[in-house]
C-alpha positions as CSV (number, residue, x, y, z in Angstrom):
1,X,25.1,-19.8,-9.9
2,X,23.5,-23.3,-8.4
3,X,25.7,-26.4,-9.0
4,X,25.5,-27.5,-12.9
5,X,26.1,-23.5,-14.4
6,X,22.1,-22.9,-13.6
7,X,21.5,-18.7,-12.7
8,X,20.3,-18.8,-9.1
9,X,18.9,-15.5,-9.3
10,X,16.9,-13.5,-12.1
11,X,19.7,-10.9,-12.1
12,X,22.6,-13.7,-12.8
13,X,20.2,-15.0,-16.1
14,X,20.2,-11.3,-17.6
15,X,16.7,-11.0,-16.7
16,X,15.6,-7.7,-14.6
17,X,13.7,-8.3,-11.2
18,X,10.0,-7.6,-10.5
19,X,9.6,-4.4,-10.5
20,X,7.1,-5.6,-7.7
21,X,6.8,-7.3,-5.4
22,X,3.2,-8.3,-3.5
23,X,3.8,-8.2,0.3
24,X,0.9,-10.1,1.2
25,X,-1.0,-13.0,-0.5
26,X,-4.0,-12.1,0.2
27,X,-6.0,-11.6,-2.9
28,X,-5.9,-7.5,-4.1
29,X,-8.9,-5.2,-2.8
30,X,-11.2,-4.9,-5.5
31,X,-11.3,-1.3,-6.8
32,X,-14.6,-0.9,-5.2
33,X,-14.7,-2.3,-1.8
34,X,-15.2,0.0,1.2
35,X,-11.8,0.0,3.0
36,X,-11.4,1.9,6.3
37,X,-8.3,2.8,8.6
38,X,-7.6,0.0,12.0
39,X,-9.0,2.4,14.6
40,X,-6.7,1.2,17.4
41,X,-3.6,3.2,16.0
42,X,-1.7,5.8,17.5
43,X,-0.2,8.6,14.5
44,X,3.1,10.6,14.9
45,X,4.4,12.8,12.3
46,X,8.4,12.2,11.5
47,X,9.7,14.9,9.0
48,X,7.6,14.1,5.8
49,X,6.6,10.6,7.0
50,X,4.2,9.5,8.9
51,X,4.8,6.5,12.2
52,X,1.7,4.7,12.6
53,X,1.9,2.1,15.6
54,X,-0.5,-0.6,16.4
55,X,-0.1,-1.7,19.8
56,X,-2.0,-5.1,19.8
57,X,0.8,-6.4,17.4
58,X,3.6,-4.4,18.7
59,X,4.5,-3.0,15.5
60,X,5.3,0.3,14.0
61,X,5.4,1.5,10.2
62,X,6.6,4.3,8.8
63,X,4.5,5.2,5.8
64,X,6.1,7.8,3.1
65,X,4.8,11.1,1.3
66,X,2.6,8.8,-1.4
67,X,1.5,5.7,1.3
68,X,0.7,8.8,3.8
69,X,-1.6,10.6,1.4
70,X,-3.4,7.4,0.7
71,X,-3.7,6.8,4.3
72,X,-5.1,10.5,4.7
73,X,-8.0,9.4,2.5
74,X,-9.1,6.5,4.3
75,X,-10.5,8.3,7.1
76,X,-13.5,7.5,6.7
77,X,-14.8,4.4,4.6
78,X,-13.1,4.9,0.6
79,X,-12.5,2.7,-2.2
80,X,-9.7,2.2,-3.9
81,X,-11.1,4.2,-7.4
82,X,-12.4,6.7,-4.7
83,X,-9.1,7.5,-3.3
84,X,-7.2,7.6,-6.6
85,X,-10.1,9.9,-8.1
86,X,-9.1,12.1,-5.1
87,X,-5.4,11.9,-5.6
88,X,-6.3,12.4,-9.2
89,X,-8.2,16.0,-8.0
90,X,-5.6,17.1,-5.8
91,X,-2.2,16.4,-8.3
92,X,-3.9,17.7,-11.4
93,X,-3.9,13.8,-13.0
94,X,-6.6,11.5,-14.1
95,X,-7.4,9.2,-11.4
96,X,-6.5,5.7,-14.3
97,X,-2.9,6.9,-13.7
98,X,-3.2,6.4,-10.1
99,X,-4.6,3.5,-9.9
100,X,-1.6,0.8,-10.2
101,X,-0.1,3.0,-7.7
102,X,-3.1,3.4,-5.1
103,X,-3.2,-0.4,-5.3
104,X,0.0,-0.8,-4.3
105,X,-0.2,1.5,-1.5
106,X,-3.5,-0.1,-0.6
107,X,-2.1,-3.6,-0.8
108,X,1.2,-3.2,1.2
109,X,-1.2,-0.9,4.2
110,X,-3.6,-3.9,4.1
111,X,-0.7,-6.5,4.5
112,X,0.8,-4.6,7.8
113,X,-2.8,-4.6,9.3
114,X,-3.3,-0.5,9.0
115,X,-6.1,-1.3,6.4
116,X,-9.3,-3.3,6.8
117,X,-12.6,-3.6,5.0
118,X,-15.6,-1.5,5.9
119,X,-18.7,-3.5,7.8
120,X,-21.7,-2.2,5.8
């Protein structure tokens, strides 16, 4: 608690956290923009994640079974609706259900650099 009996956190007033939380704030991709992978990555496979490293920044990520299969579809230039109508194919779901979650993915992939939009 701060000085005077005020909750310092969300948790200490009763109230549940966010269940998320934006890692960047740059403005969210719109559903339609042509995203495409940083080309000067280098990939290794870890168990069921995937280490991407960028060496300009120095910097590693690991990405998880759900970041990795987004990744996987932005091979080549995709939108966000694109790649959750493709996750959407491939689980058996329809693509609306995806969508918070692809923006997410796309979001947090964006904010460590692995992500950029696609020149027309």
């Amino acid at each position: 608690m701060e000085p005077g009996g005020t909750p310092a956190s969300a948790e200490e007033a009763g109230a549940e956290a966010p269940a998320y939380v934006p890692v960047s704030s740059e403005p969210p991709a719109p559903d339609a923009e042509r995203l495409r992978r940083e080309t000067a990555v280098l990939e290794c496979d870890v168990r069921d994640e995937l280490l991407v490293y960028l060496p300009h920044a120095d910097a590693a990520v690991a990405l998880n079974v759900s970041a990795r299969a987004v990744w996987s579809l932005c091979g080549h230039e995709s939108s966000i609706a694109e790649i959750a109508a493709a996750l959407g194919t491939r689980y058996g779901v329809p693509a609306e259900w995806l969508l918070p979650d692809v923006r997410d993915a796309v979001a947090s992939l964006r904010a460590h650099g692995l992500l950029v939009a696609a020149v027309p």
